[in-house]
C-alpha positions in Angstrom: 139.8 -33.7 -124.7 137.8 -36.9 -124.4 137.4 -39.5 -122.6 140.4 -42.1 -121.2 139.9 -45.8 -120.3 142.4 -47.8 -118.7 141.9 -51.8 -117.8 144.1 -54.2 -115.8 142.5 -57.3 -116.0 145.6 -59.2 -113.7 144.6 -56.5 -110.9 140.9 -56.6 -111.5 140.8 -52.9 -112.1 139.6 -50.4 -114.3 140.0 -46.7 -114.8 137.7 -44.2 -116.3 138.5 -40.3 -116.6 136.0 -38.1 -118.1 137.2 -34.2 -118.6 134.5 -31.9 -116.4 134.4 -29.7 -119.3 132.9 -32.8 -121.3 129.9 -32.8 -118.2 129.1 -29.0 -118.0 131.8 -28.3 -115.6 129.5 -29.3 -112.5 130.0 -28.3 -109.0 129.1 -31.6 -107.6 128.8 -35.1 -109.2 126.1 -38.0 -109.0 128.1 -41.5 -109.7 126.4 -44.7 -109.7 128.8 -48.0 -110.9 127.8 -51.5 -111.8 128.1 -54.0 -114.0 125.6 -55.7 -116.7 125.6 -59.2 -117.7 124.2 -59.2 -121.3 123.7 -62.8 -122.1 120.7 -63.5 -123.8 118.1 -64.7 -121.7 120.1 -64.2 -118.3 120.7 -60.9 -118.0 121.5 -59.6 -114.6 123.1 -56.1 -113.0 125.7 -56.8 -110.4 128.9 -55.3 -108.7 127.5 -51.9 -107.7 128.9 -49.0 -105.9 127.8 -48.3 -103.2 127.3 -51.6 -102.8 124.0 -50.6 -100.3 122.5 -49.8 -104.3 120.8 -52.9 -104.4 120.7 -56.8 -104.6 122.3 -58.2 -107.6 118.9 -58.6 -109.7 117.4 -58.6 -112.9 116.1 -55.4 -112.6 116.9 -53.8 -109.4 115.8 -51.0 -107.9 118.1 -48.1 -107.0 117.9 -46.6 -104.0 121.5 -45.0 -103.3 124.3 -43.4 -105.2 127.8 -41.5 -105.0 127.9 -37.6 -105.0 131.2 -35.9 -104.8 131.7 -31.9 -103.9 134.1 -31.0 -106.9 134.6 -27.8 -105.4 135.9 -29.1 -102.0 139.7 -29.8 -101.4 138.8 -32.4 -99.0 140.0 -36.3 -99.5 136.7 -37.5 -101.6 135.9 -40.3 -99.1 136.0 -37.7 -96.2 132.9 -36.0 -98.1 130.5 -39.3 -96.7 129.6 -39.5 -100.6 126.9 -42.1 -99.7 123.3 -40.8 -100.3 120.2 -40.3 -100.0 
């Protein structure tokens, strides 16, 4: 089992699916997303999630990030997955 990855540019989405057993089978999960802009000479992070991460920056400093309770049955956005 490995990993899956699924783009739709026209919807401006992207998919990522990572088997648990790949991970260590955790209980909970940290999740931090953004995106990197590698051209030489201007490279800049931007596009987090949560977006209360940090500025868009060269090198920002990251201060919040997504946990989810993999053992709960609850809706994943019910779990306030915001911390610290």
């Amino acid at each position: 089992q490995g990993t899956d990855l699924q783009r739709d540019w026209a919807n401006q989405s992207l998919e990522l699916r990572i088997p648990r057993t790949a991970i260590g089978n955790p209980d909970k999960v940290n999740l931090l997303i953004m995106f990197l802009n590698k051209t030489g000479g201007s490279e800049w992070t931007y596009g987090m999630s949560p977006s209360t991460t940090a500025s868009d920056a060269y090198k920002p400093t990251l201060t919040k990030y997504l946990q989810f309770d993999l053992t709960l049955t609850t809706d994943p956005i019910a779990q306030s997955p915001i911390k610290p």
